[in-house]
C-alpha positions in Angstrom: 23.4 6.5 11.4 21.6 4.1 9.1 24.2 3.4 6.1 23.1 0.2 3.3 26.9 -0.4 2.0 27.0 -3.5 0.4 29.4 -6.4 1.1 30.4 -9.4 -0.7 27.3 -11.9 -1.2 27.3 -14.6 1.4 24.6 -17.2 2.8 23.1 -17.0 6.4 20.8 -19.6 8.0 19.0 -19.6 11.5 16.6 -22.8 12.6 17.0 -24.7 15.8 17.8 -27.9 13.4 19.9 -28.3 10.4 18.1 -30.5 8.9 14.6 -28.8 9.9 12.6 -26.0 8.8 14.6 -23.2 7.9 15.2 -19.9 6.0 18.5 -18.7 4.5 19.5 -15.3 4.0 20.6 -15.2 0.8 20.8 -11.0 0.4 23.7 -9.9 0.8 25.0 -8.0 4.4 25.5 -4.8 4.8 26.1 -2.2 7.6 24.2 -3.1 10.3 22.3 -5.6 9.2 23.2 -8.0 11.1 21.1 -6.5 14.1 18.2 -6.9 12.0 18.9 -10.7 10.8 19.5 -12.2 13.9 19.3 -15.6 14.3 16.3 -14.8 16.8 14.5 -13.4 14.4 15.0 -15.7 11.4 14.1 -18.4 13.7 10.5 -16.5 14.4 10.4 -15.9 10.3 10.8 -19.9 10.2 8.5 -20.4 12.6 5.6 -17.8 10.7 6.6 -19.3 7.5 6.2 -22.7 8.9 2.6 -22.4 10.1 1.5 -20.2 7.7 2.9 -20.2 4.3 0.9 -23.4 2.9 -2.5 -21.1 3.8 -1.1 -17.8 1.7 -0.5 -20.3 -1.5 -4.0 -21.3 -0.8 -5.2 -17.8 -0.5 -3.3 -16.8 -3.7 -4.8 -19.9 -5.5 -8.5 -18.4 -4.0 -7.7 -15.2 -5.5 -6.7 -16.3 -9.0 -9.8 -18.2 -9.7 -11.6 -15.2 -8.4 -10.2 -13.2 -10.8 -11.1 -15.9 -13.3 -15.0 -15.6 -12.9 -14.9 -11.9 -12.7 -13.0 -11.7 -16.0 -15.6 -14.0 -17.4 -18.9 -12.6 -16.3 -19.6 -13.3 -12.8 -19.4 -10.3 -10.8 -18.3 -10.1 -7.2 -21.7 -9.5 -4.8 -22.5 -9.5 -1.0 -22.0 -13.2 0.4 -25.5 -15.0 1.1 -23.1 -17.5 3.4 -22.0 -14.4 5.6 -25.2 -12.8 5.7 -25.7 -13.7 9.3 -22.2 -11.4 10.1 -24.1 -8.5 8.6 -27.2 -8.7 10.1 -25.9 -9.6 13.5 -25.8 -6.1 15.3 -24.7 -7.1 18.0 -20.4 -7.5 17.8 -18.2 -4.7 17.9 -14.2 -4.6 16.7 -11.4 -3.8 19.3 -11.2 -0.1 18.0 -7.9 2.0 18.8 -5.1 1.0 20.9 -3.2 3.3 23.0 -2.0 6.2 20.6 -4.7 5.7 17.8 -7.4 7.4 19.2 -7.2 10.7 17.3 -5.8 9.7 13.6 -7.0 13.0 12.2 -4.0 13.5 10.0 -1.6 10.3 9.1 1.5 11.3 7.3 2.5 8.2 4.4 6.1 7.7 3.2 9.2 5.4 2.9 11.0 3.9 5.9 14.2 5.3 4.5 16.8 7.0 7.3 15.9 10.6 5.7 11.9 9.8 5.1 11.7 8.5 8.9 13.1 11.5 10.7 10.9 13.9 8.1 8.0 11.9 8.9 8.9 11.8 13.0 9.3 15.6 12.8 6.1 16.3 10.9 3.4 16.9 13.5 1.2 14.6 11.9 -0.8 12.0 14.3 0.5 8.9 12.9 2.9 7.9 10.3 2.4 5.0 8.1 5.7 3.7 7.6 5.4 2.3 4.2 7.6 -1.3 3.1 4.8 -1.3 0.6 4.0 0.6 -2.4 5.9 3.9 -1.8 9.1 1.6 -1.1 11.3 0.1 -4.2 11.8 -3.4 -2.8 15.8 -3.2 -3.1 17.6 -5.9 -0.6 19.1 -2.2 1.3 15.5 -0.7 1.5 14.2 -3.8 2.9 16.4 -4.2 5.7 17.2 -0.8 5.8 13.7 0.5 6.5 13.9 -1.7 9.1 16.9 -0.1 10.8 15.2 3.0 10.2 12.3 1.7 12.5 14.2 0.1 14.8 15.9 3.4 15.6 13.4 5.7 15.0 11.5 3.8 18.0 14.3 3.7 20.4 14.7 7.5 19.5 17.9 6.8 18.5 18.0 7.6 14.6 20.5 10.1 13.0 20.7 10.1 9.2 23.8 12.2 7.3 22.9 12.7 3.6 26.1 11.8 0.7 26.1 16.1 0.9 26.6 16.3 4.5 23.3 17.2 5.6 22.5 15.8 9.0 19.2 14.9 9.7 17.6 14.0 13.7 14.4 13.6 15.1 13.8 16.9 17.3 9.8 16.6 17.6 8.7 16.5 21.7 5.4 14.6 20.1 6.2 12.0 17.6 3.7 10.0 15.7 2.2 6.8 16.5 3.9 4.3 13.6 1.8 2.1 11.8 3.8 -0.2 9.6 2.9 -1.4 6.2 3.9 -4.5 5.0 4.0 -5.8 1.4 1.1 -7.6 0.2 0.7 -11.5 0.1 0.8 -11.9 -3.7 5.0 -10.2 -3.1 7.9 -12.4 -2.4 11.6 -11.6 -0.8 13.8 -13.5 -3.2 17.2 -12.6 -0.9 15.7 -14.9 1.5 14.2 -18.9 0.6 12.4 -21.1 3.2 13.3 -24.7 3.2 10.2 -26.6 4.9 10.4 -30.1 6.6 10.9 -31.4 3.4 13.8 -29.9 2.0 11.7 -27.6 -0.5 12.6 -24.6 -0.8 11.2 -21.0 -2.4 11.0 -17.4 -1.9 10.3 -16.0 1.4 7.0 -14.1 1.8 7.3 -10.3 1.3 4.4 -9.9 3.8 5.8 -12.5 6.5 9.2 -11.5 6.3 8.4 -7.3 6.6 5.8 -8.1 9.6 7.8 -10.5 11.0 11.4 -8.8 11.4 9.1 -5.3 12.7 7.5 -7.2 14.8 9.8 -9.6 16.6 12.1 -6.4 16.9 9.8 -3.7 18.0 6.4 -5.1 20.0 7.7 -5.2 23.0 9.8 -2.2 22.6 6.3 -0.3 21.8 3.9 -1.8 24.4 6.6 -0.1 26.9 6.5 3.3 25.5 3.1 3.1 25.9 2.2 2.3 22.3 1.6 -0.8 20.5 2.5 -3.0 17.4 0.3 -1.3 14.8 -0.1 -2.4 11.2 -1.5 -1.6 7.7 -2.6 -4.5 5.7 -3.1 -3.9 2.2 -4.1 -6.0 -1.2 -6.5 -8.1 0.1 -9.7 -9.0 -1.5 -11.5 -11.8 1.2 -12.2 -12.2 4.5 -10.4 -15.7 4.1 -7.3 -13.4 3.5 -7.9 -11.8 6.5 -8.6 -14.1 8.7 -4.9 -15.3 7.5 -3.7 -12.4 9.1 -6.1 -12.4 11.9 -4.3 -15.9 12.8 -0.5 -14.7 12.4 -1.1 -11.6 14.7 -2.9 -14.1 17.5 0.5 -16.8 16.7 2.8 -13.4 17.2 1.2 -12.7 20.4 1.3 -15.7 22.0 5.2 -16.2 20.7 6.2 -13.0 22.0 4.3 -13.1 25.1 1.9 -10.2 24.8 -1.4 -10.0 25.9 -4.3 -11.1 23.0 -5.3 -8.0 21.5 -2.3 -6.0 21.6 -1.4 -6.4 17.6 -3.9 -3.6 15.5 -4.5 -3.7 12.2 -5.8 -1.2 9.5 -7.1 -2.9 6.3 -6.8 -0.8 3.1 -10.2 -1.7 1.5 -8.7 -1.0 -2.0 -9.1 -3.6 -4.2 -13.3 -4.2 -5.5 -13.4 -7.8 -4.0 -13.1 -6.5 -0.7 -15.5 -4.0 -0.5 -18.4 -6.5 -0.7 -16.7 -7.7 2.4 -15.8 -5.0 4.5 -18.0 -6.2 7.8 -16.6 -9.7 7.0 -13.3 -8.5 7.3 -14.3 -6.4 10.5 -15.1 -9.8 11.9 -12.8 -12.2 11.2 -10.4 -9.3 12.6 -12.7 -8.3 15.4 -10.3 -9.1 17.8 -7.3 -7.0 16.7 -8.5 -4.6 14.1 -9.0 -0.6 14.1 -10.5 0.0 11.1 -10.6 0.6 7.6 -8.8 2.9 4.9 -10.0 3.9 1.6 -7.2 3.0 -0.8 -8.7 5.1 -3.6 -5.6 4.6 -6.4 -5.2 0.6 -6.2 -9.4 0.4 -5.4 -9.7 2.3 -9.1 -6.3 -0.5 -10.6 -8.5 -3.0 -9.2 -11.3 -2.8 -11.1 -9.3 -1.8 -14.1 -7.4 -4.9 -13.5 -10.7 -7.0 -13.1 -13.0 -5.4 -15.7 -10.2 -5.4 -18.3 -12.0 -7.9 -20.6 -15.5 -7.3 -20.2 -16.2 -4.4 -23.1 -16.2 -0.9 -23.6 -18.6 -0.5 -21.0 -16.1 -1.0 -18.2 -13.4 1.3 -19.6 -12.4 4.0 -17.8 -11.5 7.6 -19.2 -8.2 9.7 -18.6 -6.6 8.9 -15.1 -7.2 12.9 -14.0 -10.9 12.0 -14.6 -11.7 9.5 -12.2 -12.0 11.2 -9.0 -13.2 10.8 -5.6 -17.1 12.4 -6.5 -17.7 10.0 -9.5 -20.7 8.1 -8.6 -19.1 4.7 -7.6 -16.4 5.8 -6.1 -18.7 7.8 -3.9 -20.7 4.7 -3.3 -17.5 2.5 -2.1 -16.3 5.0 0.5 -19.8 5.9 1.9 -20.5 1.8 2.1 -16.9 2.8 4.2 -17.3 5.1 6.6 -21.0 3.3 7.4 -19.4 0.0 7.6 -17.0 1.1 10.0 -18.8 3.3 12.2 -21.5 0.5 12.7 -19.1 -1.8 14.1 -17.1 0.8 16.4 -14.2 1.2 13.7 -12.2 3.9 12.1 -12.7 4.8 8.9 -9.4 6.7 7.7 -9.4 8.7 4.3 -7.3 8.2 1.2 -4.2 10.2 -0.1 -4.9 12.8 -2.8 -1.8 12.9 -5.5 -1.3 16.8 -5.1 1.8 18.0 -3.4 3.3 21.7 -3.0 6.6 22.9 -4.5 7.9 25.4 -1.9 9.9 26.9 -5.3 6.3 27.6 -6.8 3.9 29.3 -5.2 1.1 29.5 -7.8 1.7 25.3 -8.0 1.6 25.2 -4.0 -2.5 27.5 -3.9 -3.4 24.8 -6.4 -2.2 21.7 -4.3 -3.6 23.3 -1.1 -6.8 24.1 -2.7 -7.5 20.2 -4.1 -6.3 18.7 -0.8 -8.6 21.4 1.1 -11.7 20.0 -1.2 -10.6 16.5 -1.0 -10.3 16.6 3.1 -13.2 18.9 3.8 -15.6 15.9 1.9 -14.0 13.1 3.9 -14.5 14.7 6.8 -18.1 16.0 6.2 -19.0 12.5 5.0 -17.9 10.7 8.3 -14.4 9.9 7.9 -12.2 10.0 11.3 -8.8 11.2 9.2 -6.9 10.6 6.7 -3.5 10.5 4.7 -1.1 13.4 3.0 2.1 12.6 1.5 3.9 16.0 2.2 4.5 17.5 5.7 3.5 20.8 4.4 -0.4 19.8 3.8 -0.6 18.6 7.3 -2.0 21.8 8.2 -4.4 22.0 5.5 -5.8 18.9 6.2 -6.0 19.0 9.7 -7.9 22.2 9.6 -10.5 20.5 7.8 -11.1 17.8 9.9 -10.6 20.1 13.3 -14.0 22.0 11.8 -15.7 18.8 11.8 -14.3 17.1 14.9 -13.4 19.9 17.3 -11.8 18.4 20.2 -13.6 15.1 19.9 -10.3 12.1 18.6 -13.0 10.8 16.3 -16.8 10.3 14.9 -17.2 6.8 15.4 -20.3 7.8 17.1 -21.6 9.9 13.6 -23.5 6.4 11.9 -25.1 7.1 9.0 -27.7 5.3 8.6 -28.6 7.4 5.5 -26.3 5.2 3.2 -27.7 2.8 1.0 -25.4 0.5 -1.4 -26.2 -1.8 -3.7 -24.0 -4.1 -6.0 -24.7 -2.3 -8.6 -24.1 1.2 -7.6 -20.4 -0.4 -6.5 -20.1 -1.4 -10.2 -21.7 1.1 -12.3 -18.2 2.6 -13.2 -19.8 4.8 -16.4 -18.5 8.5 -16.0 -19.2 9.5 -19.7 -16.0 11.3 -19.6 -13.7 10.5 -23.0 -10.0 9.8 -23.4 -8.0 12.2 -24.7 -4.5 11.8 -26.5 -3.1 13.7 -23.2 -4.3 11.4 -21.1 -2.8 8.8 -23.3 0.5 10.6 -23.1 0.2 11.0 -19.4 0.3 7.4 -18.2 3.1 6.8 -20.9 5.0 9.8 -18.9 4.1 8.6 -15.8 4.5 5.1 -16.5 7.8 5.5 -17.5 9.3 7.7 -15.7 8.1 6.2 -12.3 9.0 3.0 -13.3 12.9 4.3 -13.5 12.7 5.7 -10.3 11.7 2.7 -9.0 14.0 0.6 -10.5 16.8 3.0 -8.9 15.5 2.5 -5.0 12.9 5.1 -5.5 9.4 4.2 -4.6 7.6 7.7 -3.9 8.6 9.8 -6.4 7.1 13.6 -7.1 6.2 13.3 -11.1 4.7 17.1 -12.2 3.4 18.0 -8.6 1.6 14.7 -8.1 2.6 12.0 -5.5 3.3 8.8 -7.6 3.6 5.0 -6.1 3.1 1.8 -7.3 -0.8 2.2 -7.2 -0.6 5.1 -9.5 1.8 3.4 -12.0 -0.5 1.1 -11.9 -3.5 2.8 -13.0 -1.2 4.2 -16.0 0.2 1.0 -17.7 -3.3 -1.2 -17.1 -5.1 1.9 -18.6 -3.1 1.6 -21.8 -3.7 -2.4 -21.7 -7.3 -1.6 -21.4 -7.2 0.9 -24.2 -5.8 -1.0 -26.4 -7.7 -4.2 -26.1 -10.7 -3.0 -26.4 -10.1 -0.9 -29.5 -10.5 2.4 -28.0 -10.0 5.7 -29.5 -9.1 8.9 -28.0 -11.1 12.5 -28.5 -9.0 13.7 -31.3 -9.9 10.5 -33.4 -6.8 8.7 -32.7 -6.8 4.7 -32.4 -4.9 3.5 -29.7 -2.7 0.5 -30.8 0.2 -0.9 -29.6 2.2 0.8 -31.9 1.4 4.2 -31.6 1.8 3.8 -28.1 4.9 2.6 -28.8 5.3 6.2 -30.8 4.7 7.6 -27.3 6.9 6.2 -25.5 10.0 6.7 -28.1 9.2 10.5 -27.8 9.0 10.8 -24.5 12.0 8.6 -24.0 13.7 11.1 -26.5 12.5 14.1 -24.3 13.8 13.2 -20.8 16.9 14.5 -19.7 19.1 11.6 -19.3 22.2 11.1 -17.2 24.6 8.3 -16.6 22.9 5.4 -14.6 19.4 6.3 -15.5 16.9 3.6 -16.2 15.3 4.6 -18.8 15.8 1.9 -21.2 15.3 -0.9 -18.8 11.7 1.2 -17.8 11.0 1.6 -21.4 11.3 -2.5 -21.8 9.1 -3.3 -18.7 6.6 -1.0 -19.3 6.0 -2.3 -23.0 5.8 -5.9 -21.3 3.4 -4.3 -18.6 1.0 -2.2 -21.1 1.4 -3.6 -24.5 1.7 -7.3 -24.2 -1.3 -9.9 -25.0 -0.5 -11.3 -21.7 -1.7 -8.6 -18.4 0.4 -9.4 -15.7 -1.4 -8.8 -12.3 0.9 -6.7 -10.5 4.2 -4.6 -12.8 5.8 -4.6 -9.6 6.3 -8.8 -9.9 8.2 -8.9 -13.2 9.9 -6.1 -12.2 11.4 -7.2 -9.0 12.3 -10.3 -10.3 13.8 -9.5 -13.1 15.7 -6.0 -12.2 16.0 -6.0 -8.3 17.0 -9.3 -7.1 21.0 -9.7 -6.7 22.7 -12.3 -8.8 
């Protein structure tokens, strides 16, 4: 049983030198984790940090000033210095490895004990086993989705809930994990790296979640006939990539697997990136399978990059910007054509509805706007796609059985029908308006995902919707937007800082409260989040830092 007990804080170092490159555990231990932090594997983590930290500063630095010209009128296009990628026909990407063939249905969650065997038991294809944005980045889920993993692939995890309930993995076919690591721009503060030269700083979120999965589990995987399988998400170049591209080739060779082994799914869900999805194929070629349409953080993105450039770039209620508006139907087309030309997978995004088995009429109206929402991706080309809830498996998979039959995937379906321009990606007008209950919305949502999360929860079920980071996200940088650029809602109302502010007191006053709640601490970070001058580019940074991180 996987158990996150705390212990008394204490310091742990592994390097082959004392005075030498170096990380220190900082977090402190807890039941078990000391088969996770292994001096084995914090040598490896020294080793990626090392070789490769110096490049992800760089990368960060690239993506900064990118956001830079955006923000001040130059917006992203196609590369003229990689047009020779695109218009070379002739190179292909690795494609699936052994158990990724057919990804018709991929189940998403947290790598909690309880989440992993629900997720192993639900019949889906494949499970993305998320240390990202459905996963509060406490010290105990960090290392203890790890456990989770690390049993769950050794068929050897048994979870007993505080009430008793046992939980164990009873499925004969289990899916084929794909872990998620956090994104470059995240750090792990419960660990520093000390370089050559006695500096010292965070740990890399991403390096540290890929690393400790993979120095654990490849092997382990490649023997039961499956492989090291990743999805990459945040990034917005094919220099970022190519980053990755380089750790997974280092991994190999350090672990003594064959070149190739490591596969990789890039979430295409922020708008640099999708000028440079074949770019991104490339640079990958070697080890990637495809390409996911991260439709919530694709939508924060250009919120977060168009914030300051007028009224034309706002974007109406949240509940309005769906998967048919015209640009969004542009960016996943550009997708599933990008993908498909280059012998990849093009894997469908999550839509927010979820059943309540205590409400039936709530359940017909979550199965009917999955049903829509699956039977477009899989009529436009898509090869699967995600659900966050075992019980629209089914519903989903029955849309993309129609379409597929008995074949794993359409990689063969190209469609050469699809024309995007530049343009069409950024013409973001939907002509919808913003109404005070949208206003009121994101403040809800905001707020009360934000407590969750600052509690250990990072997939929480807000009034039948699926929320993460990525839809938290949309909420607070809406309100920025709003605000900033003197916006008013239907009903006539300006929205200001203060009456925001309004908002939030009432709905602060309306949740039921109970002892440990964070509402308070939620109600703080989303006002520094949503109504400060200053936009910070992630919620989730602050918010680690300033509530997550042990004294």
């Amino acid at each position: 049983m996987t158990t996150t007990q705390a212990a008394p804080q204490q310091s742990q170092t592994a390097t082959p030198s004392a005075f030498g490159p170096r990380i220190e555990v900082t977090g402190r231990p807890f039941s078990r984790s000391e088969e996770i932090l292994t001096a084995e594997a914090l040598t490896f983590l020294t080793k990626l940090h090392d070789r490769f930290a110096s490049t992800r500063h760089e990368r960060l630095a690239d993506r900064q000033r990118r956001r830079y010209e955006i923000g001040n009128g130059r917006d992203p296009k196609f590369r003229e210095d990689t047009r020779q990628i695109r218009e070379d026909a002739n190179w292909q990407v690795a494609g699936a490895g052994p158990g990724l063939e057919d990804r018709r249905v991929e189940i998403t969650g947290p790598t909690d004990p309880k989440m992993t065997v629900n997720a192993m038991n639900s019949g889906a294809r494949v499970w993305l086993a998320d240390q990202e944005d459905a996963t509060s980045p406490t010290w105990a889920n960090v290392i203890g989705g790890q456990l989770s993993l690390f049993d769950a692939i050794r068929e050897q995890l048994e979870y007993t809930s505080p009430e008793g309930k046992e939980y164990r993995v009873t499925a004969e076919h289990t899916p084929t994990i794909v872990m998620r690591p956090r994104g470059w721009h995240l750090v792990e503060k419960h660990m520093r790296f000390v370089d050559s030269q006695g500096q010292s700083g965070a740990a890399s979120g991403s390096l540290v979640d890929f690393g400790l999965y993979a120095f654990h589990n490849a092997r382990e995987l490649v023997a039961r006939g499956r492989g090291p399988y990743f999805y990459i998400a945040k990034l917005e170049s094919s220099e970022e990539a190519k980053l990755w591209d380089d750790i997974f080739t280092f991994t190999e060779q350090e672990l003594g697997l064959p070149h190739g082994t490591i596969r990789a799914t890039v979430l295409i869900e922020t708008l640099p990136a999708a000028f440079e999805m074949e770019e991104i194929l490339y640079v990958m070629r070697d080890h990637i399978a495809g390409l996911n349409a991260g439709r919530w953080d694709y939508i924060f993105s250009i919120i977060k990059n168009y914030r300051g450039r007028g009224a034309r770039f706002v974007l109406p209620d949240r509940s309005e910007v769906t998967m048919t508006v015209p640009f969004m139907r542009a960016y996943t087309e550009l997708l599933v054509k990008t993908c498909h030309k280059r012998g990849a997978h093009a894997i469908g995004g999550m839509s927010a509805f979820i059943p309540n088995r205590r409400d039936a009429e709530v359940t017909a109206r979550a199965e009917e706007k999955v049903r829509a929402d699956k039977q477009r991706e899989a009529g436009d080309g898509f090869d699967g796609t995600w659900v966050a809830h075992p019980d629209l498996i089914s519903v989903a998979q029955a849309e993309f059985d129609a379409v597929l039959g008995d074949r794993p995937n359409q990689v063969d379906r190209q469609r050469d029908d699809v024309e995007v321009t530049a343009a069409q990606l950024l013409d973001v007008h939907i002509g919808r308006d913003i109404t005070e209950a949208g206003v009121r919305e994101n403040v809800s949502i905001g707020l009360r995902y934000i407590e969750a999360w600052l509690r250990g929860n990072g997939a929480v079920a807000i009034d039948n919707l699926m929320e993460d980071a990525a839809t938290a996200e949309i909420s607070r940088s809406q309100i920025w937007q709003w605000i900033h650029q003197d916006q008013s809602t239907a009903e006539g109302t300006r929205i200001t800082r203060e009456w925001v502010g309004e908002l939030m007191r009432e709905a602060i006053a309306g949740f039921a409260r109970f002892a440990g709640d964070r509402y308070d601490d939620a109600a703080e970070l989303f006002a520094d989040v949503a109504l400060g001058d200053d936009f910070p580019t992630f919620l989730t940074v602050p918010a680690y830092s300033r509530y997550l991180v042990d004294a």
